[in-house]
BAFI-3210 file (N, C-alpha, C; in Angstrom, 3 decimals, decimal comma, padded with zeros to 6 digits):
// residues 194
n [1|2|3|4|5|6|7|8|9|10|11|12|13|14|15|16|17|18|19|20|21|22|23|24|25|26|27|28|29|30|31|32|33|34|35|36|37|38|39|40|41|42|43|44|45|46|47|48|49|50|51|52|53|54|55|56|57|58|59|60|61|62|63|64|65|66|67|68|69|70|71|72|73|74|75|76|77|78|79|80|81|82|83|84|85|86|87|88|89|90|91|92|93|94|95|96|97|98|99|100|101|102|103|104|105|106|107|108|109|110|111|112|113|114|115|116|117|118|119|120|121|122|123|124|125|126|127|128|129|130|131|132|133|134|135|136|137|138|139|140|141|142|143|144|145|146|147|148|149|150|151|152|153|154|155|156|157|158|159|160|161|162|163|164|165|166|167|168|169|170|171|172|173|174|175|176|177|178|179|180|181|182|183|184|185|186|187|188|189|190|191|192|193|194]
n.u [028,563|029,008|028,137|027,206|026,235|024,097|022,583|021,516|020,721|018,634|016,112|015,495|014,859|012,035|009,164|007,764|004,787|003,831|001,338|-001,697|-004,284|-004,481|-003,265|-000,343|000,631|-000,226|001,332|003,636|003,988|003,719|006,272|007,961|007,149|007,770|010,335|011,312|011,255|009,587|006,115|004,357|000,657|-000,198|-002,703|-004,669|-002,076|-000,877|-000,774|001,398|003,753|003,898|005,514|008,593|010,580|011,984|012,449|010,931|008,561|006,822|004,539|004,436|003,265|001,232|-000,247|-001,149|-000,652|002,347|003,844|003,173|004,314|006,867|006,911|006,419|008,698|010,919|010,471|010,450|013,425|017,163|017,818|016,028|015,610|014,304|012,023|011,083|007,641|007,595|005,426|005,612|008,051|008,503|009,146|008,312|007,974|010,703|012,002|010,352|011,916|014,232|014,113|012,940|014,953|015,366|016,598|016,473|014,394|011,713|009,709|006,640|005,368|005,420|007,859|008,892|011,623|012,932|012,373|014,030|016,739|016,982|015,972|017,882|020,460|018,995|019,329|021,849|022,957|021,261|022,664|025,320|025,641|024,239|026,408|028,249|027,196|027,240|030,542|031,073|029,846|031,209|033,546|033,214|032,975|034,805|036,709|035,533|035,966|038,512|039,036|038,384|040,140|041,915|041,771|041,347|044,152|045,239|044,893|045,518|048,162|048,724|047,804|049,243|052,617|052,935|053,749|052,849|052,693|052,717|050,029|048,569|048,901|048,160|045,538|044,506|044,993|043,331|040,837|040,799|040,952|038,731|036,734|035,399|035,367|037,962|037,766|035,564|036,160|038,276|036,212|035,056|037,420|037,462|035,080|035,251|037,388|035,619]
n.v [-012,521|-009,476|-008,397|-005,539|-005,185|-006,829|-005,849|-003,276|-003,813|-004,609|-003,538|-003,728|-006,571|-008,378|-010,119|-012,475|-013,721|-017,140|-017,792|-018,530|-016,082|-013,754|-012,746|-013,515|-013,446|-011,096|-009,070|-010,042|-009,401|-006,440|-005,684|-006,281|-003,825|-001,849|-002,227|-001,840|-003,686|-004,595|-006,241|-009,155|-011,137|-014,067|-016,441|-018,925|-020,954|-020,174|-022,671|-022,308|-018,978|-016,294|-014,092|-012,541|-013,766|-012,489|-013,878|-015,874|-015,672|-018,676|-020,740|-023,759|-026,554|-029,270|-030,692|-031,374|-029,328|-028,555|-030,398|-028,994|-026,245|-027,005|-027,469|-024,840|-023,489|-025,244|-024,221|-022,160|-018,888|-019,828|-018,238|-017,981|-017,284|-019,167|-018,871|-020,041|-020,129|-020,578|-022,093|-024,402|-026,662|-029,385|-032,940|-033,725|-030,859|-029,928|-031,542|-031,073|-028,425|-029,106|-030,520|-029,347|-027,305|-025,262|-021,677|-020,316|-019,344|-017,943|-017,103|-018,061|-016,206|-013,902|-011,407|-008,283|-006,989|-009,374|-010,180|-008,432|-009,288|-012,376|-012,073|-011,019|-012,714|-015,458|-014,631|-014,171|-016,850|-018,399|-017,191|-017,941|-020,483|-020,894|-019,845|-021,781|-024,046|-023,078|-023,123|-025,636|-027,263|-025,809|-026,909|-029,967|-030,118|-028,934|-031,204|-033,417|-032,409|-032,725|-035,465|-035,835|-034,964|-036,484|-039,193|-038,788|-038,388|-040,556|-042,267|-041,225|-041,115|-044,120|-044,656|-043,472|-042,010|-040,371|-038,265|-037,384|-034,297|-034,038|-035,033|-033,153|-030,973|-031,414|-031,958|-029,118|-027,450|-028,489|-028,346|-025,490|-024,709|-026,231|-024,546|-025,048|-026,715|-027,877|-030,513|-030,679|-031,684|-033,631|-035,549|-036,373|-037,901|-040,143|-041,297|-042,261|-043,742|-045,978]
n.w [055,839|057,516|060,520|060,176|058,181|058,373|060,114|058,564|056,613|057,244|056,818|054,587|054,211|053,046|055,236|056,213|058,422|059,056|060,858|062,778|062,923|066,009|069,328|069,644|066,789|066,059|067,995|066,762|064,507|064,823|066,445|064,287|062,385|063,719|063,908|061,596|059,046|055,914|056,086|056,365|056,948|056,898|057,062|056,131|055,781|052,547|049,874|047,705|047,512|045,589|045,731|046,882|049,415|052,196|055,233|057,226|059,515|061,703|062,868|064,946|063,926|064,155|062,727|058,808|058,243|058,501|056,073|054,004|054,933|054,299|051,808|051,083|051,668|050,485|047,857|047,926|047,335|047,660|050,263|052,125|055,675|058,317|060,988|064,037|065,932|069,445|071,157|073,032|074,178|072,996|072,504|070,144|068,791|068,789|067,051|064,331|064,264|063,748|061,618|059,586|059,727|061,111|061,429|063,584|066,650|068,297|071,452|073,211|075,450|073,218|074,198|073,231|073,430|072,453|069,862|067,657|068,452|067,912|064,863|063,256|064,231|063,499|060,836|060,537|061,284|058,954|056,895|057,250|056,839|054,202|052,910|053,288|052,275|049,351|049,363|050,105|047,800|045,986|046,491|046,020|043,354|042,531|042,959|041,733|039,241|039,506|039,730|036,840|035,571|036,387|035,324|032,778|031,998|032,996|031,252|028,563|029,465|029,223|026,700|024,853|024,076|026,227|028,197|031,998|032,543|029,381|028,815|030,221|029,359|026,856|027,354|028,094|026,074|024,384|025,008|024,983|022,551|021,685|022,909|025,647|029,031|030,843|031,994|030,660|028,395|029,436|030,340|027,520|026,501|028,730|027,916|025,374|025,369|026,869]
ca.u [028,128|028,987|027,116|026,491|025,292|022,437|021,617|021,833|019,950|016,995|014,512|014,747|013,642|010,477|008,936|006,356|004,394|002,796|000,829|-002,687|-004,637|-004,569|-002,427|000,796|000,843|-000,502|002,238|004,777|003,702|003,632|007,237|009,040|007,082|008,701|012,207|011,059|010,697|008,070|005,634|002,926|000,588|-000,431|-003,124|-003,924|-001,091|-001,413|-000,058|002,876|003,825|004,020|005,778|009,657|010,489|013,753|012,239|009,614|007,998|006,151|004,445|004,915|002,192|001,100|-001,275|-001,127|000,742|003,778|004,221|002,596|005,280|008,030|007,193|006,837|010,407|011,910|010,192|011,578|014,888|017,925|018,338|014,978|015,720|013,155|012,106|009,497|007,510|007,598|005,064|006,390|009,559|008,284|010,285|008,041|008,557|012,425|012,146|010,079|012,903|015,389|013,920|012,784|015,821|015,311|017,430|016,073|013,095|010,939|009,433|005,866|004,809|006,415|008,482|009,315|012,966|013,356|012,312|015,406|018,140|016,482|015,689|019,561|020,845|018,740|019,444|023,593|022,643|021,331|023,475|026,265|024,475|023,815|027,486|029,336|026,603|028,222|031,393|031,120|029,542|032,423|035,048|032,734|032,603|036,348|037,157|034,824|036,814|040,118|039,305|037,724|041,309|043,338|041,663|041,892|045,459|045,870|044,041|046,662|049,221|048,879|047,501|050,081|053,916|052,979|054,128|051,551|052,732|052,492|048,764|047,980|048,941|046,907|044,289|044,103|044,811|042,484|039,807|040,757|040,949|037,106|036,189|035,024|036,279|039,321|036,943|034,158|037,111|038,558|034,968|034,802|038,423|037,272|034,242|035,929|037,826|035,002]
ca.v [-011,150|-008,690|-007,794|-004,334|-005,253|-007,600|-004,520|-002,423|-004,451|-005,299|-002,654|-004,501|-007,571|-009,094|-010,329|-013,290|-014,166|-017,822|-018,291|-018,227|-014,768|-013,904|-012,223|-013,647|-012,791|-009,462|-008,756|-009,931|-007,734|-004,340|-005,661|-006,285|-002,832|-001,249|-002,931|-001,290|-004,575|-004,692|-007,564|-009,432|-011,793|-014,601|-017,633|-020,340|-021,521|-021,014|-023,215|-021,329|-017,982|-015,712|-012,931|-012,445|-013,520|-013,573|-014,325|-016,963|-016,351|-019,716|-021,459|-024,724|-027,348|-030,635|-031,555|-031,073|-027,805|-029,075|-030,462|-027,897|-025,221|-027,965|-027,327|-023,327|-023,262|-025,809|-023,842|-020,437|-019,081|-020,723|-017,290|-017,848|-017,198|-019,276|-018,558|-020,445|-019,374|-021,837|-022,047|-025,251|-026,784|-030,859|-033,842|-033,145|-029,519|-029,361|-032,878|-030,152|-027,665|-029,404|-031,473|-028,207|-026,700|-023,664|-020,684|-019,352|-019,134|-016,857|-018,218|-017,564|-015,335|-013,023|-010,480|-006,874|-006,846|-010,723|-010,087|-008,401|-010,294|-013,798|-011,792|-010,945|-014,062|-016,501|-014,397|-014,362|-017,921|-018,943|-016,291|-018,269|-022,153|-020,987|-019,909|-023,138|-025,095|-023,021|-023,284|-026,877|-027,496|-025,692|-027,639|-030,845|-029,734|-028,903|-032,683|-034,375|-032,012|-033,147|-036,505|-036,447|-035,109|-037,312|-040,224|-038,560|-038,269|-041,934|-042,526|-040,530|-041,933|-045,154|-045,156|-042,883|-042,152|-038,565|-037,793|-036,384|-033,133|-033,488|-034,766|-032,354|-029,621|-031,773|-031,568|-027,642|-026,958|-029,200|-027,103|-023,951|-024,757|-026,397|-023,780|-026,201|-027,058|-028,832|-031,127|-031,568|-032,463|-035,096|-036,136|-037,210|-038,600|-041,145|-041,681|-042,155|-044,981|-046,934]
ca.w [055,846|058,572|061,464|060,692|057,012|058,160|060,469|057,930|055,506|057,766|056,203|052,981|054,014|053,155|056,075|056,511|059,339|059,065|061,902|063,332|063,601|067,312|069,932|069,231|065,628|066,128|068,462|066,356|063,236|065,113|066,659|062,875|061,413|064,791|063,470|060,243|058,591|055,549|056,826|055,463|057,645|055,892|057,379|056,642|054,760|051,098|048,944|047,809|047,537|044,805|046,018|047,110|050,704|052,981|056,309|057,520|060,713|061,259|064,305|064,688|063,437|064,288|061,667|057,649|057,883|058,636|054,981|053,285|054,825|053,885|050,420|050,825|052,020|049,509|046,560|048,117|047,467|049,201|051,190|053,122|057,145|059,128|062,510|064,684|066,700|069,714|072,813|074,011|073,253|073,139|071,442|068,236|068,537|068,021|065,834|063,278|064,056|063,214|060,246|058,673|059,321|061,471|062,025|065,153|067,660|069,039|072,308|073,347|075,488|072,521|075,046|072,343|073,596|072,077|068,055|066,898|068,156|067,038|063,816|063,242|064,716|062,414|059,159|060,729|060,778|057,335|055,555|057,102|056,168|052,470|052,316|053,756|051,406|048,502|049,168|049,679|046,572|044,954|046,534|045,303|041,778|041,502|043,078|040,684|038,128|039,280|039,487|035,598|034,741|036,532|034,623|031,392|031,699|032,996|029,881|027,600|029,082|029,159|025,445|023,969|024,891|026,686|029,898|032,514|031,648|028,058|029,111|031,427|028,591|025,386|027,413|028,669|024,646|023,537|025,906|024,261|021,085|021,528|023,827|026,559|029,764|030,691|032,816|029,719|027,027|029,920|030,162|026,394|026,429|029,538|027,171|024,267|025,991|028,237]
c.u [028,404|027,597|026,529|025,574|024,272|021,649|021,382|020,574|018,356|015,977|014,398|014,555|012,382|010,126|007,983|005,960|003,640|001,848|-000,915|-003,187|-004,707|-003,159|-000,547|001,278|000,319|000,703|003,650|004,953|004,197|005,384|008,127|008,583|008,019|009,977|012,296|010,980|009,686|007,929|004,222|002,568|000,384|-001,465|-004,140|-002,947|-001,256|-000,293|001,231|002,683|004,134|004,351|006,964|009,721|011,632|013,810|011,045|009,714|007,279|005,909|004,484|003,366|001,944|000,122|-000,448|000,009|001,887|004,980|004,415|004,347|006,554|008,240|007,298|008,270|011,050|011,595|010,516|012,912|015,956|017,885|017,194|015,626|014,294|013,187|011,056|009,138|007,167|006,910|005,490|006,992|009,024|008,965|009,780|008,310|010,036|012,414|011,917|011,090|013,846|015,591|013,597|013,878|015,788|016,446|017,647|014,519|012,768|009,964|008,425|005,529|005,508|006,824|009,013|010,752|013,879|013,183|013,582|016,547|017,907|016,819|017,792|020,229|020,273|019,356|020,475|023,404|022,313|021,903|024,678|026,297|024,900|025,389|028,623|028,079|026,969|029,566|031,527|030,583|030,180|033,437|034,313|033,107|034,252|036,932|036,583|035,982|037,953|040,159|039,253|039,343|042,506|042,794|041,937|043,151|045,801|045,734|045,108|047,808|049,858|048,531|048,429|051,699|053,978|053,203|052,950|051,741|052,752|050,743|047,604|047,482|047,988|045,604|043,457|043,997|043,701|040,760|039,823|040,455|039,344|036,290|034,973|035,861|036,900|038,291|035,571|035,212|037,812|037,387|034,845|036,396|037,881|036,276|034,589|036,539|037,183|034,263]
c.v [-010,570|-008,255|-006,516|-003,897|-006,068|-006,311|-003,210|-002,750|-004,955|-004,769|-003,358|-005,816|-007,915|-009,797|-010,998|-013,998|-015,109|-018,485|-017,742|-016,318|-014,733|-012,679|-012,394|-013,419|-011,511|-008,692|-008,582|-009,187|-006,649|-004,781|-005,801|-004,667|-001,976|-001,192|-001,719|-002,496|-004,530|-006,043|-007,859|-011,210|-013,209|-016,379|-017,940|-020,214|-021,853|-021,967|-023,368|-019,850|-017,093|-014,144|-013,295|-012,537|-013,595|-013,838|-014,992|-016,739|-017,367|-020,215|-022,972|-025,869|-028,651|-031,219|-031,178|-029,953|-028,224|-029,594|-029,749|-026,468|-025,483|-027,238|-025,710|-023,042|-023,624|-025,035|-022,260|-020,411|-019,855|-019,872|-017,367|-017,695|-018,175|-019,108|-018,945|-020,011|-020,572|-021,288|-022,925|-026,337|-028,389|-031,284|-033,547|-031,959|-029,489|-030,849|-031,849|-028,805|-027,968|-030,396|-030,143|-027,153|-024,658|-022,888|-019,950|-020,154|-018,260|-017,434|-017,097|-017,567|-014,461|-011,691|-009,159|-007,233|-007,942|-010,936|-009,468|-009,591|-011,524|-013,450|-011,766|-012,346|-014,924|-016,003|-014,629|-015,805|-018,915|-018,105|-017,269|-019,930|-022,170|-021,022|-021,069|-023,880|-024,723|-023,307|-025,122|-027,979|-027,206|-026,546|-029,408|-030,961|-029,591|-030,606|-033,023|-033,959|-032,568|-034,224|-036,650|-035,868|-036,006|-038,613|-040,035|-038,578|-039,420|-042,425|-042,516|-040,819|-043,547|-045,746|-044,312|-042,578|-040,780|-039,137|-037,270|-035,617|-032,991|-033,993|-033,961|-030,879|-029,972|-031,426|-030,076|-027,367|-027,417|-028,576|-026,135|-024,207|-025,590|-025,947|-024,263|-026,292|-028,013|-030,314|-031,880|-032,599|-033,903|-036,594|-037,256|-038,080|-040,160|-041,989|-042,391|-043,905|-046,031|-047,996]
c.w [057,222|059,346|061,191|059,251|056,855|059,039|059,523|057,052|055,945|057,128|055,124|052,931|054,306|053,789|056,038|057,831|058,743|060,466|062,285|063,478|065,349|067,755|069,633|067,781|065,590|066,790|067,515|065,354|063,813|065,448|065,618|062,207|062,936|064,325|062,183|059,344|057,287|055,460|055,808|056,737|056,669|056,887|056,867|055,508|053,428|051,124|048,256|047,650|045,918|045,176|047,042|048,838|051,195|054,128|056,490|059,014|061,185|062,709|063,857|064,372|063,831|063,369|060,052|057,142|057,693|056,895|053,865|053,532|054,971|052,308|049,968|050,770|050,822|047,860|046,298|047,625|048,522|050,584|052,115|054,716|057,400|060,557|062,856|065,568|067,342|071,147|073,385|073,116|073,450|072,204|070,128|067,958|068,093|067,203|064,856|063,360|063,510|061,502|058,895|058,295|059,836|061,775|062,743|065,298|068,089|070,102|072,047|074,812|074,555|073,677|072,846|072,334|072,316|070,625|067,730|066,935|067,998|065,477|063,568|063,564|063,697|061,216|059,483|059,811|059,576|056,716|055,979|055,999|054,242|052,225|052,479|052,766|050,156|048,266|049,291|048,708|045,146|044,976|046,263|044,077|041,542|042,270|041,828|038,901|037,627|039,101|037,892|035,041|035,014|035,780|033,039|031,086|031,992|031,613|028,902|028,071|028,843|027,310|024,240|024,765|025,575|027,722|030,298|032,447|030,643|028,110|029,354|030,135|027,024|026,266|027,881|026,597|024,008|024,294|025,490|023,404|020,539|022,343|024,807|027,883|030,118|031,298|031,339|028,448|028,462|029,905|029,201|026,201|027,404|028,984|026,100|024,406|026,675|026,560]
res [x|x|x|x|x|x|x|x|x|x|x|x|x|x|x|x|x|x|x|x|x|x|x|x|x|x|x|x|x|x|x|x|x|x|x|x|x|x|x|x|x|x|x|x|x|x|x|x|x|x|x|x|x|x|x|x|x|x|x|x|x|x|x|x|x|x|x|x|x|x|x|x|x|x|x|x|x|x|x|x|x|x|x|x|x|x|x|x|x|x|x|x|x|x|x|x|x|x|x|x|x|x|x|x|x|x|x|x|x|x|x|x|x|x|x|x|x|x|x|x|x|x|x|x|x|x|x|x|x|x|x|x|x|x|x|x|x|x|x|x|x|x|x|x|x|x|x|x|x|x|x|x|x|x|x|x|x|x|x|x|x|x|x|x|x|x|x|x|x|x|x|x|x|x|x|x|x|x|x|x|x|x|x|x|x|x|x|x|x|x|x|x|x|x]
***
């Protein structure tokens, strides 16, 4: 996504703060409705959420929490942004950054100037993430594909007198003509044979 369509797009995301009532979450509220942002605070940590989110503000936890807003995340959409909010950066601190999978920081003393370009920057960030975890789940899915046809066609030729192009072409027809894909009809051919 372009730079000037996550700025563009900021007003329409849904905005969650999980962290402690207090100064530093008070701050950071008035600084996302400033952004224009719509925000919602949210402590203690339910359970899950029931209601559409595409940013996680979140402080960082050392007790119970920590799991708890494991499972908020993983039960969110993929598109979630997270962003922690971090007073001090210790070996467990970025261990839970990096195990959770953050897309930014927001340090504490929260400075005004320092919420946008985190905010922008993390979403850059997981908008890019989600899309290299699609595309490499496509180019998975069409291997696994190619492999299930290159066995089907070893298959066909070794058990009949076709050529791998007269293979290649029984088995695209034989996909149309059972309106299936070339990949599910190799499937039952490799089946067929085990």
């Amino acid at each position: 996504m372009s730079n000037s369509s996550i700025l563009g797009k900021l007003r329409d995301l849904q905005v969650l703060v999980l962290n402690p009532e207090g100064e530093v979450s008070d701050s950071l509220v008035l600084q996302l409705i400033r952004i224009g942002c719509p925000v919602r605070h949210l402590w203690p940590l339910p359970e899950t959420l029931d209601f559409p989110v595409d940013i996680i503000f979140s402080g960082v936890f050392q007790d119970g929490s920590h799991a708890r807003l494991k499972k908020i995340i993983r039960d969110s959409t993929d598109a979630v942004t997270l962003i922690f909010i971090v007073e001090y950066a210790s070996p467990s601190t970025l261990s839970q950054l990096l195990e959770i999978e953050s897309h930014g920081v927001v340090t504490v003393p929260l400075k005004s100037h320092d919420v946008l370009p985190s905010l922008v920057v993390a979403r850059r960030n997981s908008e890019d993430l989600l899309k290299s975890r699609k595309e490499i789940n496509k180019a998975h899915n069409k291997l696994s594909s190619m492999s299930l046809l290159n066995k089907a066609k070893v298959i066909l030729i070794k058990n009949t007198p076709m050529t791998e192009e007269e293979a290649h072409q029984f088995l695209s027809k034989s996909a149309m003509e059972e309106r299936k894909s070339i990949a599910e009809i190799a499937e039952m051919i490799i089946d067929k044979s085990e």
